[in-house]
C-alpha positions as CSV (number, residue, x, y, z in Angstrom):
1,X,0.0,0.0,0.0
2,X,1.5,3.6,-1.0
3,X,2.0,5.9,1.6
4,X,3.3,9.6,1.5
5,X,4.6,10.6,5.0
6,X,5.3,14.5,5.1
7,X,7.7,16.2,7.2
8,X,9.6,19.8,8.0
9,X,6.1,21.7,8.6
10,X,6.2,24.3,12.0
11,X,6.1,28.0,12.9
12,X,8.7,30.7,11.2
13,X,8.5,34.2,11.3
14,X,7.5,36.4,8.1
15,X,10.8,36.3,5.8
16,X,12.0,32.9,7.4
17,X,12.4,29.5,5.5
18,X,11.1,26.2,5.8
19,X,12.1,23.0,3.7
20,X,9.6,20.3,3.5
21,X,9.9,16.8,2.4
22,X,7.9,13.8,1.4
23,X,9.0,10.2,1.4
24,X,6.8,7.7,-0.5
25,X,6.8,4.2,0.2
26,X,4.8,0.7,0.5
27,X,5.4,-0.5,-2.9
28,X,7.3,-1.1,-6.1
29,X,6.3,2.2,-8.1
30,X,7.7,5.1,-9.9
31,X,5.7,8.7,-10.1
32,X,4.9,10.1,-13.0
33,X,4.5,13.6,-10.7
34,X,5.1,14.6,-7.5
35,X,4.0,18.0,-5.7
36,X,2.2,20.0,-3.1
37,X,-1.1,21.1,-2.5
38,X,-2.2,23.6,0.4
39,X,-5.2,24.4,2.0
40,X,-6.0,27.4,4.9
41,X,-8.7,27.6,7.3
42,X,-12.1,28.3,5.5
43,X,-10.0,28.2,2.0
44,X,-10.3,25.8,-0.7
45,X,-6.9,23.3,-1.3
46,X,-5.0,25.1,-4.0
47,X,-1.4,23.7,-6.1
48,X,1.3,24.8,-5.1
49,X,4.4,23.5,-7.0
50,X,4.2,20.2,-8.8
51,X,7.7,18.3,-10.4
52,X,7.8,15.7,-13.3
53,X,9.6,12.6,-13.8
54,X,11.5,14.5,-16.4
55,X,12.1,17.4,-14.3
56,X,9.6,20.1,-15.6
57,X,8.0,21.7,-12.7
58,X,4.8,24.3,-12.1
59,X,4.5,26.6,-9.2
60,X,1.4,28.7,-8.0
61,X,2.2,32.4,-9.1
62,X,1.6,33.6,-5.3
63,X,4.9,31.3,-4.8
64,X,7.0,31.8,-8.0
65,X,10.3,32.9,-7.4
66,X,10.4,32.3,-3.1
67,X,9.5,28.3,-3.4
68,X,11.3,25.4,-5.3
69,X,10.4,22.2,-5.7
70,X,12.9,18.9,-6.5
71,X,13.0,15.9,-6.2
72,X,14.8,12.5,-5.9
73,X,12.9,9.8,-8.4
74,X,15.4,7.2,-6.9
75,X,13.9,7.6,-3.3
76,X,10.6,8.7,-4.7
77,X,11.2,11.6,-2.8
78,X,9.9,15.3,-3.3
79,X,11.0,18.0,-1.6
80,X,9.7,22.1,-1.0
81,X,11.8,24.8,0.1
82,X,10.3,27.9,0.9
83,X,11.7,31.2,1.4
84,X,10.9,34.7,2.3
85,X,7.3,33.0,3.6
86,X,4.6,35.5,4.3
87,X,1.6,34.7,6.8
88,X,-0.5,34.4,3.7
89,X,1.5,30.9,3.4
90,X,-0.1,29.7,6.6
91,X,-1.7,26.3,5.7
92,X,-1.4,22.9,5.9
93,X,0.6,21.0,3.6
94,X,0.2,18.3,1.4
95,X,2.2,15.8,-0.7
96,X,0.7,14.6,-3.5
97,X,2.0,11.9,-6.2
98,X,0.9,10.4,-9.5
99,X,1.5,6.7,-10.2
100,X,3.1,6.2,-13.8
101,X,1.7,3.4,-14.5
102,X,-1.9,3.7,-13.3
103,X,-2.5,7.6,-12.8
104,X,-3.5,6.9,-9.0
105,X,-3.2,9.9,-7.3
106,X,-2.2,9.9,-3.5
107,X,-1.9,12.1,-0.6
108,X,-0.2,12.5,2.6
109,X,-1.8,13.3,6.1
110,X,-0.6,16.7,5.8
111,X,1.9,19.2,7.5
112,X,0.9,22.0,9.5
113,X,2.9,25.1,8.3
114,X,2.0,28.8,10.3
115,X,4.3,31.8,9.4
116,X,3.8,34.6,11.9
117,X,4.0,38.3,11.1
């Protein structure tokens, strides 16, 4: 069974960084994407950054040029660094991954992220 476990969520200050990361594992697999999704209190869950097998990646425009996403297709791992965070970026996090050969999606449990102003 595929499981995404999340990690490196907390509380920064405006202007501070945070790295997360996102391990997937329970199974023989390969993704076709990887990413992260967010959602605030009261908002809907929105993309955030997403990364391809063959390295393209698409970002949110409220996070172009602070956040960057990579990630490690031999540990099926996907990672988000986030810089110069704003309170706006307040939210929980999730991982989010594509099978390549089936197109199932999955999710993590989520990582609390709360920038402070």
């Amino acid at each position: 069974q595929v499981q995404l476990v999340e990690s490196g969520g907390g509380l920064v200050q405006a202007g501070g960084s945070l790295r997360l990361s996102c391990a997937a594992s329970g199974g023989t697999f390969s993704f076709r994407s990887m990413g992260w999704d967010r959602q605030a209190p009261g908002e809907r869950r929105e993309l955030v950054a997403t990364a391809s097998d063959g390295g393209s990646t698409n970002y949110a425009d409220s996070v172009k040029g602070r956040f960057t996403i990579s990630r490690d297709n031999a540990k099926n791992t996907v990672y988000l660094q986030m810089n110069s965070l704003k309170p706006e970026d307040t939210a929980v996090y999730y991982c989010k991954g594509v099978q390549a050969l089936t197109l199932n999606a999955y999710w993590g449990q989520g990582t609390q992220v709360t920038v402070s102003s």
